[in-house]
N, C-alpha and C positions, 0 to 999 in steps of 0.2 A: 580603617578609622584611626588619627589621629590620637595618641595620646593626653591629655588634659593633666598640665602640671596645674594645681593651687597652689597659689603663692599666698604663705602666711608672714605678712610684714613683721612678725614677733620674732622672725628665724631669720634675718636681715645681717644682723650685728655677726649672727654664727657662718652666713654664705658668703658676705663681700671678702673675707681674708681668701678667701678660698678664690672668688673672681678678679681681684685684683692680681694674684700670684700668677694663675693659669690663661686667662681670656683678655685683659685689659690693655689694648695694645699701646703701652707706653713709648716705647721705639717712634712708631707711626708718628705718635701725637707730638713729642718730642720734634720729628722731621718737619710736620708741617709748623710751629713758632718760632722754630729755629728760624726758618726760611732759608734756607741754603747756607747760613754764616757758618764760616771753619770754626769759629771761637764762641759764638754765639752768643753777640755781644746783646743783642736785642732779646733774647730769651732770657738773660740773667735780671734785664729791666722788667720783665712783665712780673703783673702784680696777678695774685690766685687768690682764692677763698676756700675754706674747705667746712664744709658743715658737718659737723658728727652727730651721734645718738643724742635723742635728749635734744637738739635743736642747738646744741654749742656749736658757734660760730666763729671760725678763725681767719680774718681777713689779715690783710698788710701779708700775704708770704710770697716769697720770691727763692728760686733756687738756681744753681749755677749752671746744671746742665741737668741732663736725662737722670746719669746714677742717684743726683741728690734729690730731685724728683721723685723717682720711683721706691727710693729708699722710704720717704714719710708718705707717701700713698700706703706704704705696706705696712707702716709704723701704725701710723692711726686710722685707717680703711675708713676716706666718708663717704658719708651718705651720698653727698653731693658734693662735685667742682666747679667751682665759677671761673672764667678765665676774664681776666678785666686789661686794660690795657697794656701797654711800653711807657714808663714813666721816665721821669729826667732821673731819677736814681732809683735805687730800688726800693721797692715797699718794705722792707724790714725797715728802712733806716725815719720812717716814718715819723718817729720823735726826735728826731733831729734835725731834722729838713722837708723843705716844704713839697708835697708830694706833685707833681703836674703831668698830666696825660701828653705824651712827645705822639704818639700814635695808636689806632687799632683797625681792626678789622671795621667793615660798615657790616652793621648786623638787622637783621630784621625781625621783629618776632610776632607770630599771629597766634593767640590765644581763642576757642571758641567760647569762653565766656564772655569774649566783646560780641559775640552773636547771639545773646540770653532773650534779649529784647525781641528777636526774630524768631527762635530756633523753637519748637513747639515738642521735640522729641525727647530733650534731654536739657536740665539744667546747670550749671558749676561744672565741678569737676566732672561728668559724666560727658561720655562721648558714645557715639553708635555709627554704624555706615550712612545712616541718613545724613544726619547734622555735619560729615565731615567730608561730607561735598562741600560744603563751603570752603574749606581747607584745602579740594583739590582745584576748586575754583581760581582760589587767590596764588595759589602755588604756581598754577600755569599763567595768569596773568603779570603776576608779578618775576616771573623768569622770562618771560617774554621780552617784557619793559626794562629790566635790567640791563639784557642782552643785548637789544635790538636798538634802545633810545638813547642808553651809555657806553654800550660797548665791551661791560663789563665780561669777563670769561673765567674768572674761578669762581665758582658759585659752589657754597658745601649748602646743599639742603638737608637737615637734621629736624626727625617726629624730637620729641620733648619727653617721651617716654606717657604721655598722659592725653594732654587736649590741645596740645600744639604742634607749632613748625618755628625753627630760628631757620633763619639764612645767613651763612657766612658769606661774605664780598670782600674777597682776598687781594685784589688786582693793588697793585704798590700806591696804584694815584687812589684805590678807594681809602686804601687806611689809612693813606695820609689826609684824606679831608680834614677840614676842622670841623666846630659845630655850625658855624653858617653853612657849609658847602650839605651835612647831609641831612639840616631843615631843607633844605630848597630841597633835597630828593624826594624828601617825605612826603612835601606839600607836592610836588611833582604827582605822587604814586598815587596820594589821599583825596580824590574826587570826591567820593562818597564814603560818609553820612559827610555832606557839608552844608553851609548856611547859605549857599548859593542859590538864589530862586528856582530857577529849571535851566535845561540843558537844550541849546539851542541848535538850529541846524549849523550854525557857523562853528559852535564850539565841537558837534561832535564829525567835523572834516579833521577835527587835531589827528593823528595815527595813533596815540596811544589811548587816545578813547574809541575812537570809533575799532580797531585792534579788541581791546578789550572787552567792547558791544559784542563782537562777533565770536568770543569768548564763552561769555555769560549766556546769549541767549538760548542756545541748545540746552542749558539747565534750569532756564528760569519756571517752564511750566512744570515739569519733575519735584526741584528740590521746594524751588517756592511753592505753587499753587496745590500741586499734591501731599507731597511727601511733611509739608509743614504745614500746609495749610494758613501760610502767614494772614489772609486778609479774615479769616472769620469772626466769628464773635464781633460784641462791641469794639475790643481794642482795635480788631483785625481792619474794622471799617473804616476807621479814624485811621489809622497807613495809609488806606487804597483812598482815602478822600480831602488828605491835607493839602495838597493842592490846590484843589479845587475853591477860591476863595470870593468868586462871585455868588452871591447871597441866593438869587435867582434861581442859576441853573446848576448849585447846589442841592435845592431843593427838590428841582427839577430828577437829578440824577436818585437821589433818594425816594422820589416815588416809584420809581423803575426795581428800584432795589428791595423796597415795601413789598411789592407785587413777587417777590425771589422768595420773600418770606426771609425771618431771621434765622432760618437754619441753612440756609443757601451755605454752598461751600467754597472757596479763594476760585474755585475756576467759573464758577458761575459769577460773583462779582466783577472778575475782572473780567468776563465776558461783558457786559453789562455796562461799565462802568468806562473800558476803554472805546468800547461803540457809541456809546453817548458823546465823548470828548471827540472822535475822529468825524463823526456828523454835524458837532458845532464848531469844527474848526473847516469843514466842506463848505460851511453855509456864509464861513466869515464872522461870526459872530463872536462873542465876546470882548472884552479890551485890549486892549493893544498891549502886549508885551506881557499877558498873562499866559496861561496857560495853552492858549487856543494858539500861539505865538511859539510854544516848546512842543518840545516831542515828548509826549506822555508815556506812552509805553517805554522808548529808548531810556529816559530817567527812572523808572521806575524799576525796570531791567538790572540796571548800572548800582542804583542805590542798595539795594538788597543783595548782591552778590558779590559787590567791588569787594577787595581786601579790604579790612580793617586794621590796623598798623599801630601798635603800641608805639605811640613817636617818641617817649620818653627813653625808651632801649634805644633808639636809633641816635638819637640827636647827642646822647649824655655818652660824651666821652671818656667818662670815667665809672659807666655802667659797667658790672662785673654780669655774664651772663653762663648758665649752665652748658657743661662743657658735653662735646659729644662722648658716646660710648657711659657715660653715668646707667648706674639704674636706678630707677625713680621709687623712691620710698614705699610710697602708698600703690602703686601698683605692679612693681617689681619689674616691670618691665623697660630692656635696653633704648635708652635715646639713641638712635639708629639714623646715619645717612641713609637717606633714601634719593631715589633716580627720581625726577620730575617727570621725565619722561611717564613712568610707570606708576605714578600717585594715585591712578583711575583703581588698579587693583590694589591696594594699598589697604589693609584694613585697622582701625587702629588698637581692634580686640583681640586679632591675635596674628597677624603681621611681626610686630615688635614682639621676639622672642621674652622670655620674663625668666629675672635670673636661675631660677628650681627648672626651667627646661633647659637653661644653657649645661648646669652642672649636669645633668643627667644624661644629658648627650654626650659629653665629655668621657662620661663613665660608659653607656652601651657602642662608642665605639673604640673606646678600649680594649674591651670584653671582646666586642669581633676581633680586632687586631690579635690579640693574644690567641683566639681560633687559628686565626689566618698564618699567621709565624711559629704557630708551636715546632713545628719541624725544621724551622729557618735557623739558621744560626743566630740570624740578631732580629729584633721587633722593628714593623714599622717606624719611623717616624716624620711623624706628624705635629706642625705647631697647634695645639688645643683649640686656638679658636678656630681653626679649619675644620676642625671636628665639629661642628658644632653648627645651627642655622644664621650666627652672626658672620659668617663668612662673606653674607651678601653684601651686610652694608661694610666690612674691609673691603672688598673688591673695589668700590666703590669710592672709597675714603680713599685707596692707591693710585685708583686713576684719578682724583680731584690733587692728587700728591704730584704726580706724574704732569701733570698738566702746569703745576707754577713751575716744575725742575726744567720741562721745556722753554717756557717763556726766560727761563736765568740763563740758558744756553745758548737763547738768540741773543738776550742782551749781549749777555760776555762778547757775540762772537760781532755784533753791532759796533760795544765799545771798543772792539782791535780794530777793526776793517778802520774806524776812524781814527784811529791812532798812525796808522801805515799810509793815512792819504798826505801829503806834502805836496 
């Protein structure tokens, strides 16, 4: 049986000196903003924020390389770091000159409080294994469509330490987009919730919808109709019947629904409810270009599981966003790369180590070590976060490191071969 560390947010201020020193891997973080530069001329432009105890907030900072970096992480230990763009100069100089975002990463961020309105298990800040299938939903479709429809191939996926996922899109043509190029992404990714009537057979031959159909539906009778129960109650009905906007066989569908009785539960309505629509649309009935005209269940499917995408992270270039490897105040637990791949087993209560288990690992395998070498001449060594269950997501964070250092070595070896053709 697993040990259970409590984490008391009061003991924060007393643990980060201690996690920034032994476990925060600076170096790493340092190699991936750098991007490969000898001098690191785009690292000394990006702008940071750093939030302390008490909710002080210190934006505009910029440093010259890793040592000046690492030195005020240890100086002042925050809570949180934001990483915000590569500016035309640097953010300190900020009263002097006018500040403009030159580049940044394309980021994404999925929140499940934008699933409050659907999610019937947990509210706000609260997350559970149910509600954060929607999380491993959007993760896999949105890594799909990334990959597959742009081409895209550094992808960091990071939990948020709480009730989220960011996604870094590192590839050189993403950061350089401006804000028209990653609105069009957005609205690209953003199908649903939209103001668009229904989804038709024409629209869903597109590949990244009909893809993403094929995605969602293996979850929809699970996470929707069981696990949340999205269509019950009054509210639940008015979901499963806004469509529906002929007056008629409206009425129609709700004497069917009458006879379910109002305790009926999301699988019996939509049992009900999409039998009705697939009978009136055999028989030809209804108006033309309504509903009898769309795919009811495929819309329905799509709407309630698509990602939801905070587009304002995305589009706003000069959005500062929390940086991986943070621990999160209120729940103490590491903002952690995770494998998309692996997000099925992913859990977000106790998956993300939380910083009172990181130290404590630190310490019992020291304690073994000192068993293990008492008769050695010298002790183990081992870098601390190896020690430790944050190991996974370094592993992880070195090969998404590994993977830009490749792509710099086909360029380089790109831009010679065209230098030597004459």
């Amino acid at each position: 049986m697993e040990r259970e560390d409590k984490y008391d947010p009061n003991s924060l201020q007393d643990l980060l000196p201690v996690f920034y020193k032994r476990l925060f891997p600076c170096g790493l973080f340092y190699k991936w903003l750098n991007y490969g530069e000898v001098r690191g001329t785009n690292f000394k432009f990006r702008e940071f924020s750093f939030t302390l105890a008490e909710d002080i907030y210190l934006r505009h900072l910029s440093f010259t390389d890793k040592d000046e970096m690492e030195k005020e992480i240890l100086r002042l230990c925050p809570h949180k770091i934001d990483i915000g763009p590569v500016l035309n100069v640097r953010a300190k100089d900020h009263k002097i000159a006018t500040l403009k975002p030159v580049h940044r990463e394309l980021v994404l961020d999925i929140d499940l409080t934008d699933y409050d309105g659907i999610r019937t298990c947990c509210q706000g800040g609260d997350v559970c294994t149910k509600c954060w299938k929607f999380m491993v939903v959007a993760i896999k479709v949105l890594d799909r469509a990334l990959r597959e429809d742009f081409g895209f191939q550094h992808l960091l996926w990071v939990f948020s330490g709480r009730r989220g996922v960011h996604c870094w899109i590192c590839d050189g043509v993403a950061r350089m987009l401006n804000s028209q190029g990653r609105s069009a992404i957005v609205d690209y990714l953003s199908i649903f919730p939209s103001k668009k009537p229904y989804l038709t057979s024409k629209t869903l031959y597109h590949s990244y919808i009909r893809r993403s159909y094929n995605i969602c539906l293996p979850y929809f009778e699970t996470v929707c109709l069981e696990e949340q129960d999205i269509f019950s109650g009054e509210k639940g009905l008015e979901k499963l019947l806004y469509m529906i906007d002929e007056p008629a066989f409206l009425e129609e569908v709700k004497q069917h629904l009458n006879r379910a009785g109002s305790s009926a539960n999301s699988t019996t309505r939509w049992g009900i409810v999409s039998a009705a629509v697939s009978q009136k649309k055999n028989k030809g009935g209804g108006k033309r270009g309504g509903i009898y005209d769309a795919l009811f269940e495929e819309e329905m499917v799509l709407r309630y599981l698509m990602p939801r995408l905070d587009e304002h992270v995305t589009t706003g270039m000069g959005h500062l966003l929390k940086a991986p490897f943070c621990i999160h105040p209120k729940t103490g637990r590491l903002a952690m790369p995770i494998n998309p791949k692996a997000v099925d087993k992913f859990d977000p209560n106790k998956s993300p180590p939380t910083i009172t288990q990181l130290l404590r690992e630190i310490d019992e395998f020291d304690a073994r070590s000192m068993e293990i070498s008492s008769s050695a001449d010298g002790q183990l060594k081992v870098r601390d976060a190896r020690k430790t269950s944050m190991h996974k997501s370094l592993v992880i964070f070195e090969e998404f490191l590994r993977g830009l250092e490749n792509e710099r070595k086909e360029d380089r070896l790109a831009a010679n071969d065209m230098k030597m053709e004459f």
